[in-house]
C-alpha positions as CSV (number, residue, x, y, z in Angstrom):
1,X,14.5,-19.1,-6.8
2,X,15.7,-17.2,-3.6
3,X,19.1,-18.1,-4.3
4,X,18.8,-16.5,-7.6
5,X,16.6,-13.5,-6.1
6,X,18.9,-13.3,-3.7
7,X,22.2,-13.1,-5.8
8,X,20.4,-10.5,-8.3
9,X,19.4,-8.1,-5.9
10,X,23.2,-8.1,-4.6
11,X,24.8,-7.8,-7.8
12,X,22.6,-4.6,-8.0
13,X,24.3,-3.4,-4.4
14,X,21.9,-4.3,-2.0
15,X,22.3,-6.0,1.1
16,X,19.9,-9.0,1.3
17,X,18.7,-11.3,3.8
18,X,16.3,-14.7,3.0
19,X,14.2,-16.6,5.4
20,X,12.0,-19.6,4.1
21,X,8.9,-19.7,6.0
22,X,6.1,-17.5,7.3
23,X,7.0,-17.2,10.6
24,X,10.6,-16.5,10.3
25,X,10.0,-13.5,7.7
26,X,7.2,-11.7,10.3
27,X,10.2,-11.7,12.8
28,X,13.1,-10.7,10.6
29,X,10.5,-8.0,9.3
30,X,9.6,-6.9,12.1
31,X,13.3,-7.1,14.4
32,X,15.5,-5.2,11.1
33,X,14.8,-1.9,9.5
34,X,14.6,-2.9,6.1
35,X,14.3,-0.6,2.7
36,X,12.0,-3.3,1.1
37,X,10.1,-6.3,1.8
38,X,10.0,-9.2,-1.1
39,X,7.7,-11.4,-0.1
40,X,6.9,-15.0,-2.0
41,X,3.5,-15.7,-1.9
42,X,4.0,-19.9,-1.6
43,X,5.7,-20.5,1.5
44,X,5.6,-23.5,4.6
45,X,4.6,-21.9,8.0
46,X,2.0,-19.4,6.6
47,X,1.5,-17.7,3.2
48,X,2.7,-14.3,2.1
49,X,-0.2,-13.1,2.2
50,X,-0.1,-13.9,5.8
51,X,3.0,-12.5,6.4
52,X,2.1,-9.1,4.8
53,X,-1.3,-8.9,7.0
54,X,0.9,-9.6,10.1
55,X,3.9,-7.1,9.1
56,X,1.3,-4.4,8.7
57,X,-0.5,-4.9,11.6
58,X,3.2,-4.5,13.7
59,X,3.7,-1.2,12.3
60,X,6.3,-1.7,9.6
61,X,6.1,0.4,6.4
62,X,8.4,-0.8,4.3
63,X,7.5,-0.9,0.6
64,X,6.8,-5.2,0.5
65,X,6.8,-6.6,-3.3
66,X,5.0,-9.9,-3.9
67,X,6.0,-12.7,-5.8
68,X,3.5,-15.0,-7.2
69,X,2.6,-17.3,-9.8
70,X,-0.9,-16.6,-9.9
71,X,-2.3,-14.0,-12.3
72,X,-6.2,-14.0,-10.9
73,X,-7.5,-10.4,-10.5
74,X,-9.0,-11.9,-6.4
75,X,-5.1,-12.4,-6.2
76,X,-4.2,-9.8,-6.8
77,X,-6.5,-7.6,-5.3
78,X,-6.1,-10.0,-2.1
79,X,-2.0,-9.5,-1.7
80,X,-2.6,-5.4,-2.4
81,X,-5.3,-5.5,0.3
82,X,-3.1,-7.3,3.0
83,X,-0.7,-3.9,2.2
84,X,1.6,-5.4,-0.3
85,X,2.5,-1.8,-2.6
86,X,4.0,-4.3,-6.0
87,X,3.1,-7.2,-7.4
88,X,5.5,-9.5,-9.9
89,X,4.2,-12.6,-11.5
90,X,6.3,-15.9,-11.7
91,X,8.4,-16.6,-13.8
92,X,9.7,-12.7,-14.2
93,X,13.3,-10.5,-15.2
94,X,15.5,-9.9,-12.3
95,X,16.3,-6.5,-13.7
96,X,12.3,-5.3,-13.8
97,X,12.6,-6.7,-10.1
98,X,15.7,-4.3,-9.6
99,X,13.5,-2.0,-11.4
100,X,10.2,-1.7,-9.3
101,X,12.3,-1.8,-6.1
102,X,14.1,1.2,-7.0
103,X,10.7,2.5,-7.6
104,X,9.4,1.5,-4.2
105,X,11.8,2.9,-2.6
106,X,11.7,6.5,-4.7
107,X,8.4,6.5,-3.0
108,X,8.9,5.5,0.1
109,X,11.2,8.6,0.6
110,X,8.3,10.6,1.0
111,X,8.5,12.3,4.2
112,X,6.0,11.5,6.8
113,X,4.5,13.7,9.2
114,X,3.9,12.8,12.7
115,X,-0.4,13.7,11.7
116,X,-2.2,14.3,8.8
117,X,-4.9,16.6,9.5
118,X,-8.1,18.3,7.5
119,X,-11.3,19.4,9.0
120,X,-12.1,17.0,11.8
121,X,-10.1,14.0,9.6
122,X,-6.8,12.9,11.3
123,X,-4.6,10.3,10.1
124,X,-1.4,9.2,12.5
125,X,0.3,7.0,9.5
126,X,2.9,5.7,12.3
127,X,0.5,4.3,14.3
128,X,-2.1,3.5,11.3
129,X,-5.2,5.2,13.1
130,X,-7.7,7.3,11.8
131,X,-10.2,9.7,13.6
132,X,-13.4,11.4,12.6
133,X,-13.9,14.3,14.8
134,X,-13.3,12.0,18.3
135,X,-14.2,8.8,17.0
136,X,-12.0,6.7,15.7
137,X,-12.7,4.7,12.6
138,X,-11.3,1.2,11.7
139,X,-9.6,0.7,8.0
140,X,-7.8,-1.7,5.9
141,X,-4.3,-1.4,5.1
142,X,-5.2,-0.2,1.2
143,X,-8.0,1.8,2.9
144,X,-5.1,4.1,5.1
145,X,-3.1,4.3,2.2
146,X,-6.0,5.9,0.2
147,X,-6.7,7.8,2.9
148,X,-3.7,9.2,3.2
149,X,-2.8,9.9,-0.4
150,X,-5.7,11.8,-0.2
151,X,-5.1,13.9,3.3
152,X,-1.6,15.1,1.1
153,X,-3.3,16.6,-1.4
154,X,-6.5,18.2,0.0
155,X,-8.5,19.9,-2.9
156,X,-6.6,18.6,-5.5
157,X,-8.6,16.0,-8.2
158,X,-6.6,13.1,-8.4
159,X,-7.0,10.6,-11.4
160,X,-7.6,6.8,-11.1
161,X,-4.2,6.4,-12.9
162,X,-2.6,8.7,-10.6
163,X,-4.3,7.1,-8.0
164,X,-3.3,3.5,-8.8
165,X,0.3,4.7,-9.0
166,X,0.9,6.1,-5.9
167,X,-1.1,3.4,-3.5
168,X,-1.0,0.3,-6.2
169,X,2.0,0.4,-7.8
170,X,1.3,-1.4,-10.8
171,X,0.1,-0.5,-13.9
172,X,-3.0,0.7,-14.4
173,X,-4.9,-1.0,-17.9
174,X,-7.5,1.1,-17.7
175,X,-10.3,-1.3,-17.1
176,X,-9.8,-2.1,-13.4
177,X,-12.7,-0.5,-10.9
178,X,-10.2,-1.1,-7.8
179,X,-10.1,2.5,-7.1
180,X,-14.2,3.4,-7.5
181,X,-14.7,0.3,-5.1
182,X,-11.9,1.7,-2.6
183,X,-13.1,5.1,-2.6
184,X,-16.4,3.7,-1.7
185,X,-15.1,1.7,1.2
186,X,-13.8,5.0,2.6
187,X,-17.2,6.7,1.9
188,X,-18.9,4.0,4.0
189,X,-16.9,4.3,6.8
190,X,-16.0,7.7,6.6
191,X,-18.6,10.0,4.9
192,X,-21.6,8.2,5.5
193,X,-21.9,7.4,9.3
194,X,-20.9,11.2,9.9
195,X,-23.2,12.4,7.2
196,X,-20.3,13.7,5.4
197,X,-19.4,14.4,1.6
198,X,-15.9,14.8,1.7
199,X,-14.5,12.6,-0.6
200,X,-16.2,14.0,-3.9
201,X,-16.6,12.4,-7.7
202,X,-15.6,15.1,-9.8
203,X,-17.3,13.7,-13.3
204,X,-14.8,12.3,-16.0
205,X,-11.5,12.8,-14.0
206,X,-11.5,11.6,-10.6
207,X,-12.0,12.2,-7.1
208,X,-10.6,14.7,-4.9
209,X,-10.9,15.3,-0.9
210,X,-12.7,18.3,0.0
211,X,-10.4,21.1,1.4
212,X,-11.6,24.2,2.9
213,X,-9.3,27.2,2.6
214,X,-8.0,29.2,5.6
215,X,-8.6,32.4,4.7
């Protein structure tokens, strides 16, 4: 299969290297700049679930895609939460591969600033740390990217669709409470303990972060 995965992604003009275990793909991950990261969930050494938890943790954004023949939500919901953005289900089309790559990477273009700042919230996305006021607060890989999805677009309502699509990446079926549960992790961790209410419910649309305006 990575000969094949391998082969497709070229004939579409990219430049691809494979590695077959766990270990070797957190060191080629980590020691190359790459635009994407397609991970296979089955491999020796140590999962790819594994090996997404371990990129993450080393600082490396790029977009990572899972491959996987399971279908289980807990799957699922385990890869995204290790900080995969994609997830493709064995056996699948080499051209919707091609496809969400491209997508991946449309977002990943998204410039980055050094801080993302409102109120006494700071996110450094580089370094993956978040303060409230001077302490700073631990979160999950899924949990940062909410976090900042929200910090770039103080005071606006975001949907649960629009919401799956920009930290997810897969499509939304309208049943799935991912994103209630996740905006409640934040609230845990960043609302309550401060005695905050930041991160608002606005009734039959979404959520939005609050933002005060600088008159």
């Amino acid at each position: 299969m990575a000969a094949l995965v391998r082969r497709g992604l070229e004939e579409e003009g990219h430049a691809v290297d494979v590695v077959h275990d766990g270990p070797d793909g957190v060191w080629m991950a980590t020691e190359n700049p790459y635009g994407a990261l397609v991970l296979d969930v089955m491999i020796p050494g140590f999962d790819g679930f594994e090996v997404c938890r371990r990129v993450r943790e080393a600082g490396v954004w790029a977009p990572v895609l899972m491959l996987t023949a399971r279908d289980e939500v807990g799957d699922r919901v385990r890869g995204l939460d290790a900080g995969a953005d994609d997830y493709l289900v064995k056996p699948f089309s080499l051209l919707e591969l091609a496809a969400r790559l491209r997508a991946l990477a449309r977002r990943d273009d998204r410039a980055r600033p050094a801080l993302l700042v409102e109120g006494d919230l700071r996110l450094d996305p580089a370094a993956k740390r978040v303060w409230r006021g001077g302490v700073e607060v631990e979160l999950s890989p899924k949990e940062l990217s909410l976090l900042e999805l929200f910090l770039r677009h103080p005071g606006a309502v975001l949907t649960r669709s629009q919401i799956i699509d920009a930290v997810w990446d897969f499509a939304y079926d309208g049943t799935s409470n991912i994103v209630d549960q996740y905006v409640n992790y934040l609230r845990r961790k960043l609302d309550v303990p401060f005695a905050r209410h930041d991160i608002e419910t606005v009734r039959g649309f979404g959520y939005r972060l609050h933002h005060d305006e600088v008159s």
